[in-house]
C-alpha positions, 0 to 999 in steps of 0.5 A, spaced: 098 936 131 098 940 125 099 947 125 096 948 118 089 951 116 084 946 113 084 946 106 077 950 106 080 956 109 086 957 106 087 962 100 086 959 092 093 960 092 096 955 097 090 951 096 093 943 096 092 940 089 092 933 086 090 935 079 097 935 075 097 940 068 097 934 062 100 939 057 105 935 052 111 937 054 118 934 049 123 932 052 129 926 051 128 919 054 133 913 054 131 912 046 131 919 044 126 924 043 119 924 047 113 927 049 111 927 056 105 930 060 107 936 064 105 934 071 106 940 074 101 941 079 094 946 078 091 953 080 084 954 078 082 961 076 076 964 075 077 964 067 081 957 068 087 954 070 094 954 070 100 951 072 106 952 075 110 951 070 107 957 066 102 952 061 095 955 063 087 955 059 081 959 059 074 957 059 071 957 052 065 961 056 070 966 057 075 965 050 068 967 047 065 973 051 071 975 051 071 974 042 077 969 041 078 962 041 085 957 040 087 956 033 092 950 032 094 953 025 093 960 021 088 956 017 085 955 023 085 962 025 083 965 018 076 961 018 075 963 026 076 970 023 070 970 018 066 969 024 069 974 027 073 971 033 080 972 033 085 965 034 090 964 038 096 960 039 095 955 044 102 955 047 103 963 047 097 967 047 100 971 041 094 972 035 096 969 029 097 974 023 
């Protein structure tokens, strides 16, 4: 007999997941460089998710209460900026400039 809590009782943060992070990630296999799925395993949080390897994404809900979106590049950013919302790199966090 397992002496484990069920799955409804435990905290979030030892929740058992089966969701894997599917951020790319690079890397090297036996023709060179790659691109690979991150495959870390998923805690959800209340404004999104992260994984154990550091990768994490907010709701869009909360990306605009809060008044910023993801922007892939500076130009992305400079027209979210005329709308008044300020972009953000996806892999940092950090605001473009």
């Amino acid at each position: 007999m397992s002496s484990a809590p069920p799955p409804e009782s435990r905290p979030d943060d030892q929740a058992e997941t089966h969701e894997q992070c599917h951020d790319l990630v690079s890397g090297y296999d036996e023709d060179g460089p790659a691109t690979f799925e991150c495959g870390a395993p998923l805690r959800h949080t209340e404004s999104g998710y992260s994984c154990a390897r550091g990768h994490s994404y907010t709701y869009a809900a909360d990306r605009a209460a809060e008044g910023w979106d993801y922007a892939g590049d500076a130009v992305e950013a400079a027209l979210l900026g005329r709308a008044g919302v300020i972009g953000v790199r996806p892999g940092d966090g950090r605001p473009w400039l």
